[in-house]
N, C-alpha and C positions, 0 to 999 in steps of 0.2 A: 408067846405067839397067841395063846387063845386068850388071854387078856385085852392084845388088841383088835382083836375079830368084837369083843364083847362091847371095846371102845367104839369102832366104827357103827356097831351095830346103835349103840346108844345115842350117839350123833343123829344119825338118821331118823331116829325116833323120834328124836328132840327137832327137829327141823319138820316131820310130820307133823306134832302137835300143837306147832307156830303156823303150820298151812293151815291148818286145817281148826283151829282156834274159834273162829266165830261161830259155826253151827255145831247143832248136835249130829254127831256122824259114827261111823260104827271104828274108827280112828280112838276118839275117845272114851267110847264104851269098850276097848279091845284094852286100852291102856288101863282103867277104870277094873276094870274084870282081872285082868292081871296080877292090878294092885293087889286086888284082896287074897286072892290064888296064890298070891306068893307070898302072903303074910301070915295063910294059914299054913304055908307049906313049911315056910321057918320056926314057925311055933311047933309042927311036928318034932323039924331037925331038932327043936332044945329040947322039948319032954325027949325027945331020944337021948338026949345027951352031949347031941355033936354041938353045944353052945348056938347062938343068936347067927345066925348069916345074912344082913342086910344086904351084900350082895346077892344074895337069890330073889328077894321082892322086887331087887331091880330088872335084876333078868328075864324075870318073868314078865314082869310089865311090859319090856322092852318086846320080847314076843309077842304079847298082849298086842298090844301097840303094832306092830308090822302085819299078825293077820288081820287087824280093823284098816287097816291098810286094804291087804291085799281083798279083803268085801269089799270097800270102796272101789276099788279098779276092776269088778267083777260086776257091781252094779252097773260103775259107765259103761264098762263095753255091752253088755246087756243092753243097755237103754239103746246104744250108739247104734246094737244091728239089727233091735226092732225098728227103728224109727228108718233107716237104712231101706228094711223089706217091708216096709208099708207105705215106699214110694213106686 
């Protein structure tokens, strides 16, 4: 079961990063940020011990990636109900 939560979740990423592909946006700096955050976090898990977990750099990014999302949809509505109350 939480493997396909982790599946769906990654879809949607993946379909964020093909919208959102042409500019620079906080989408791909969320994914970007992520990367690294979860490549430094598995190099902890191996100096600990628990071996190499590529699925964590994914997860992470994946999160990574839904809050640069969810700033983008923070900025629009932002912009949508200044310009809204300066009519």
């Amino acid at each position: 079961m939480m493997n396909t939560i982790w599946i769906i979740l990654a879809v949607i990423s993946i379909l964020l990063l093909i919208k959102y592909f042409k500019t620079k946006n906080a989408v791909w700096g969320g994914f970007s940020i992520g990367a690294i955050i979860g490549l430094i976090v598995a190099v902890i898990v191996f100096l600990i011990g628990n071996g190499f977990k590529w699925s964590l750099i994914g997860k992470i990014a994946v999160v990574g990636t839904l809050i640069g999302f969810g700033s983008e949809l923070l900025t629009k509505i932002s912009y949508h109900l200044k310009r809204r109350n300066s009519k």
